[in-house]
C-alpha positions in Angstrom: 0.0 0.0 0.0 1.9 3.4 -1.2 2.7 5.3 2.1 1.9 9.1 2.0 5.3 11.5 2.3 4.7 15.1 2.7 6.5 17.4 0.8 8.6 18.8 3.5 9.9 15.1 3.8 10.8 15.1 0.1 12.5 18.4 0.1 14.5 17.4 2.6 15.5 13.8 1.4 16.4 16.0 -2.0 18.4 18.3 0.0 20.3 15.1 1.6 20.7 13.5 -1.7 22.2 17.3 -2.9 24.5 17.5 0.0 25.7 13.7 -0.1 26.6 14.7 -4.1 28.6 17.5 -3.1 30.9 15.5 -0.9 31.1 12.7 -3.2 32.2 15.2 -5.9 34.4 17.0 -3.5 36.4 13.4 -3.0 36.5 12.5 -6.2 38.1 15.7 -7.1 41.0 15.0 -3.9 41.8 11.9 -5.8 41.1 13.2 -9.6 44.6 12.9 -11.7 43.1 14.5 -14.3 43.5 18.5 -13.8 40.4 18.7 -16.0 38.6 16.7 -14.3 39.3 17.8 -10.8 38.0 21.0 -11.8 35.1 19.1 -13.5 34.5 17.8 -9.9 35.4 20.6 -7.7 32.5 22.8 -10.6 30.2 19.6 -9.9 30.5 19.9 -6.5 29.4 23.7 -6.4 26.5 23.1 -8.3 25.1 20.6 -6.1 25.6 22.9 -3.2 23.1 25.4 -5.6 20.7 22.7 -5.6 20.7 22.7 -2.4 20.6 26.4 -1.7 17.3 26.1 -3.8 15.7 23.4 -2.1 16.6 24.6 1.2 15.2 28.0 0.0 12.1 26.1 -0.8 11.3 24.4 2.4 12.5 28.0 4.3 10.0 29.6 2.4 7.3 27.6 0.7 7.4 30.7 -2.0 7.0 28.4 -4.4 4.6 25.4 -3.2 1.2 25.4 -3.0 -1.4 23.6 -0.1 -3.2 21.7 -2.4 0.6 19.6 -3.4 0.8 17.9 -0.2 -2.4 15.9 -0.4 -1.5 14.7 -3.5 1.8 13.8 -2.7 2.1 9.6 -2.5 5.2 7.2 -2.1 8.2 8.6 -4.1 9.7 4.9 -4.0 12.8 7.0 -2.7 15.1 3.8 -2.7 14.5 4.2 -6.3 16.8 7.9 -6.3 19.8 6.0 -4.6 23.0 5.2 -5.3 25.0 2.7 -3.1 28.3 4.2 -2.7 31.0 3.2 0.2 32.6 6.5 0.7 35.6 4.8 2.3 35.8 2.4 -0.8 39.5 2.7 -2.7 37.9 2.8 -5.9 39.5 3.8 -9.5 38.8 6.2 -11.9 36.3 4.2 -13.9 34.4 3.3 -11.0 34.1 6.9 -9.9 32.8 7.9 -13.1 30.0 5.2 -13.3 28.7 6.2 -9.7 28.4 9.5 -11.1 26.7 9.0 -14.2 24.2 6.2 -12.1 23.8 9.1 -9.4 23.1 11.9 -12.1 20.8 9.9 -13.7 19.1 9.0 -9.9 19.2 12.8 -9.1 17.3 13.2 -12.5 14.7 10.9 -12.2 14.1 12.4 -8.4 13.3 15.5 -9.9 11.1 14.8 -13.1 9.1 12.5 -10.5 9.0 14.9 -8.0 7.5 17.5 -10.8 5.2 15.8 -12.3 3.3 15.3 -8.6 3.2 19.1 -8.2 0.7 21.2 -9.6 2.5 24.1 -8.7 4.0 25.7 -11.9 6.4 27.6 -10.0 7.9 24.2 -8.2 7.1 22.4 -11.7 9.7 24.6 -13.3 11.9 24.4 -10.4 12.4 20.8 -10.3 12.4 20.0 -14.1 15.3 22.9 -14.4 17.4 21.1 -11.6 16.2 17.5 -13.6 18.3 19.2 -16.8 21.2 20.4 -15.1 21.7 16.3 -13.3 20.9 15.8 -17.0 23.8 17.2 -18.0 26.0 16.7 -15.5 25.0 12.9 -16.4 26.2 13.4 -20.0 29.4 15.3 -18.9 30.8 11.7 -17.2 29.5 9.7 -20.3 31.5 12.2 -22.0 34.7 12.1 -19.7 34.3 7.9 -19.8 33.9 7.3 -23.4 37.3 9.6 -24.0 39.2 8.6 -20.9 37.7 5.1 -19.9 36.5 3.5 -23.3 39.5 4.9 -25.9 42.2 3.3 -23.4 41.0 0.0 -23.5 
């Protein structure tokens, strides 16, 4: 039987899910040997941290969501918008990179969901615009593997 989540609950899982990408990017820039790439992190990281911002922003303020979106808010099948990641896992380049494409692409899905249960156009436009920017992060580390990861084997 789908549970009901409020929206406050899915703001702030989204604002988890921003912060834990931030980090992740954050480390994965420490241990980048690619200067490129490192900065492709470090920008990554930042960006997530605006997510963030916005969502926090959100919740703060509820500028942007309207009463009638929390009754119609069911189950977001959050498990769904996960990643499993060890953060103290040794792992190589290669594996960093398909984390972050499979979190991107996790992040994105969040997102699109989470707009499409809104009838706020305000929080619609909100959400689908963060869904394109994990949509292109997502394309920047299919990018950086097929040059890097795919051309050296």
């Amino acid at each position: 039987m789908p549970q009901k989540v409020t929206t406050d609950e899915i703001l702030n899982f989204a604002i988890n899910e921003e912060h834990q990408a931030a980090e992740f990017y954050t480390r994965l820039a420490s241990r980048a040997k690619h200067t490129g790439m490192r900065d492709t992190f470090l920008q990554f990281a930042d960006e997530e941290r605006g997510h963030k911002a916005k969502l926090v922003d959100i919740l703060a303020g509820k500028r942007f969501l309207s009463p009638a979106d929390e009754a119609k808010v069911l189950d977001l099948q959050i498990a769904e918008y996960t990643v499993d990641e060890d953060p103290n896992a040794d792992i190589d380049y290669q594996g960093a990179l398909l984390i972050a494409m499979k979190k991107e692409k996790a992040a994105f899905r969040l997102y699109t969901d989470m707009a499409s249960l809104t009838q706020d156009p305000s929080i619609r436009s909100v959400l689908l615009g963060l869904a394109q920017e994990e949509a292109k992060h997502k394309l920047r580390f299919e990018i950086e593997y097929d040059e890097r990861v795919l051309t050296d084997n």
